[in-house]
C-alpha positions in Angstrom: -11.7 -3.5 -13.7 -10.0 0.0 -13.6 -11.6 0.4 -9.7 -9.9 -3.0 -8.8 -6.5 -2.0 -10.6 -6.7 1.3 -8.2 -7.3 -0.8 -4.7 -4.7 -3.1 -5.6 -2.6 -0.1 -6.1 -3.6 2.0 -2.6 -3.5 -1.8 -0.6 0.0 -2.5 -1.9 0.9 1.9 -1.4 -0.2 1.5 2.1 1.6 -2.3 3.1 4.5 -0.2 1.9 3.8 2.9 4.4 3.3 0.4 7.1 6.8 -1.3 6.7 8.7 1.6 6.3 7.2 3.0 9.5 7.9 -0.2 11.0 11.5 -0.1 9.8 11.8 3.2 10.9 10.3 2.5 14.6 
């Protein structure tokens, strides 16, 4: 359960990377 709690946590960190970059670019 903790290990699921921390992907869900690095997916949604990295979608939010990948936007702003996007926004950025």
């Amino acid at each position: 359960m903790f290990m699921k709690d921390i992907m869900m946590s690095l997916i949604f960190f990295i979608l939010l990377i990948i936007c702003v970059l996007v926004g950025v670019a």
